[in-house]
C-alpha angles and dihedrals in degrees: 000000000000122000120218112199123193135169102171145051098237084053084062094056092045092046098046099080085036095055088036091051098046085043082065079061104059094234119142106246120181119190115218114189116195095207085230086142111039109209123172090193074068088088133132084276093064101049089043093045089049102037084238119154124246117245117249107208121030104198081181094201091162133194132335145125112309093266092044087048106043089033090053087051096046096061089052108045088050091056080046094052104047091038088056108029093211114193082222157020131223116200130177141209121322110298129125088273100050090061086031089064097035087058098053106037088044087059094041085055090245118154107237127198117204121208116201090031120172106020113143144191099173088226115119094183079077106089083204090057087054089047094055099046097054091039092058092048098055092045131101099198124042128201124200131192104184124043086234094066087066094070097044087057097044088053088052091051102257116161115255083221088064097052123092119178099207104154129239108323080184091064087050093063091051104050095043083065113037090121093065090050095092111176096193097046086064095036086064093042092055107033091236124170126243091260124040146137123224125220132193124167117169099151113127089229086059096040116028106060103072089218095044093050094040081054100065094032070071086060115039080054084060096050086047079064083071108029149007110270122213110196118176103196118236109216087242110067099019101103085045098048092033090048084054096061099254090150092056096088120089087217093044112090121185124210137187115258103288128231109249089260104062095025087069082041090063093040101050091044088052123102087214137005124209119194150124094226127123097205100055086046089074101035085064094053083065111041094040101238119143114262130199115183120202101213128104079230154018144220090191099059087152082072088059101042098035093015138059107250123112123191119238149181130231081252107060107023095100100059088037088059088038081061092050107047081051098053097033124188124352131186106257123184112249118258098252122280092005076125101128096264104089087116107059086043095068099044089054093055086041088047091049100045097048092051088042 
């Protein structure tokens, strides 16, 4: 049996063309969310709209500090694990769960994959750097989704056996349901205008700190002076940014945290995006629309040299929006294999390494 642990929603998105994939094999899977992230939009809707498969097991640990929360999924998982005796274990992206689960499957002498292996920021302030890096060290099977990854495992002595460039399952997801991204559908839910940019900041380094945050509240006003901004607030940053006066603006609208669906929907339909998020940077990519990401780094550089994003400070994103609102949308070249068979890649290399 392979176990398939998630903690995210963004985990969901990345696992589907991998689970769907594997299910083509005959082998028993079984997905296991930690409820690390509770998310009401992760409702019977989601998993239906997106072909996503429904978890069979919720351990619901919830929210804490690092240590409460990794700690909390530890001892779950472990009483999963033995329980169930899965062959292997799946594990995606960079949150709590995904070193939770490495830990333990890697003491209980379970094999883990890792999907998203080898991405790098080189910022260990980042929980989610120290994540990766551990994560990759205790896998057996590494996943990459950008050529560049490659390089950062083999400096830190990964085996080239381990390694497995697949491509971006995440982009899978997207570009199996582009037809359920409809722009105008949310642009009548929401009453947006024909033009507009949409923001989302969520980083502890953006929103922790009261000055820092007040500080680009000041910006994203200013951005509001050229185009309508569409923020949908992420729970962790809204009494900050609220505090600071973000809904101040006229051209600033504030949502509730959107479901997947209509979240790319508002993305693919903006003239601009601002965020510190991984994971839009490389919906972007995708979809062509202008990113600037609001982070000194970042662990996704393929969406700079084959994407559209652009990193910036709180100094210089409003002329930089200002340059992309002028120049609009232009035809770049995908990052390689984001080709919409991620998926398939990985559950033959899974396939062929547990017969082997």
């Amino acid at each position: 049996m392979i176990a398939h642990v998630l903690g995210a929603r963004p985990n969901f998105v990345k696992a589907a063309p991998v689970i769907a994939a594997l299910s083509e094999t005959g082998r028993e899977q079984r997905v296991i969310h930690t409820g690390q992230h509770y998310d009401e939009r992760m409702s019977e809707v989601f998993f239906r709209d997106l072909g996503l498969p429904e978890p069979d097991v919720n351990l619901e640990v919830g929210s804490g500090s690092h240590a409460v929360q990794t700690a909390a999924i530890m001892v779950a998982l472990e009483k999963e694990f033995i329980e169930r005796s899965p062959e292997l274990v799946m594990v995606y992206g960079d949150v709590n769960s995904t070193i939770a689960a490495a830990l333990v499957a890697a003491k209980l002498h379970i094999p883990v994959a890792h999907v998203e292996a080898g991405l790098r920021s080189f910022d260990m302030t980042m929980p989610e750097e120290v994540n990766r890096r551990l994560v990759d060290q205790l896998s057996n099977l590494c996943f990459v989704t950008s050529p560049e990854a490659v390089g950062h495992l083999a400096a830190e002595g990964v085996d080239v056996d381990r390694v497995h460039f697949v491509g971006n399952p995440m982009i899978d997801t997207l570009l199996s349901h582009l037809d359920k991204f409809d722009t105008e559908a949310v642009r009548r839910s929401y009453d947006l205008p024909e033009r507009y940019a949409v923001a989302t900041l969520h980083r502890p380094a953006n929103v922790d700190d009261p000055e820092i945050a007040a500080g680009l509240v000041k910006r994203l006003h200013e951005i509001a002076e050229l185009v309508d901004v569409v923020m949908p607030v992420h729970p962790r940053g809204r009494k900050v940014l609220t505090d600071a006066g973000l809904d101040a603006h006229p051209r600033v609208r504030l949502l509730e945290p959107l479901g997947y669906v209509e979240f790319v929907a508002a993305v693919r339909g903006a003239a601009a995006v601002v965020t510190d998020s991984g994971g839009v940077q490389e919906e972007t990519t995708i979809l062509g629309v202008p990113c600037l990401t609001l982070r000194p780094n970042t662990e996704r550089p393929i969406t700079i040299t084959h994407g559209t994003n652009r990193l910036v400070t709180a100094d210089d994103v409003v002329p930089a929006v200002a340059e992309a609102l002028a120049a609009g949308r232009g035809e770049r070249e995908h990052p390689p294999l984001w080709d919409g068979h991620a998926g398939p890649r990985i559950a033959r290399v899974v396939e062929g390494w547990l017969g082997g």
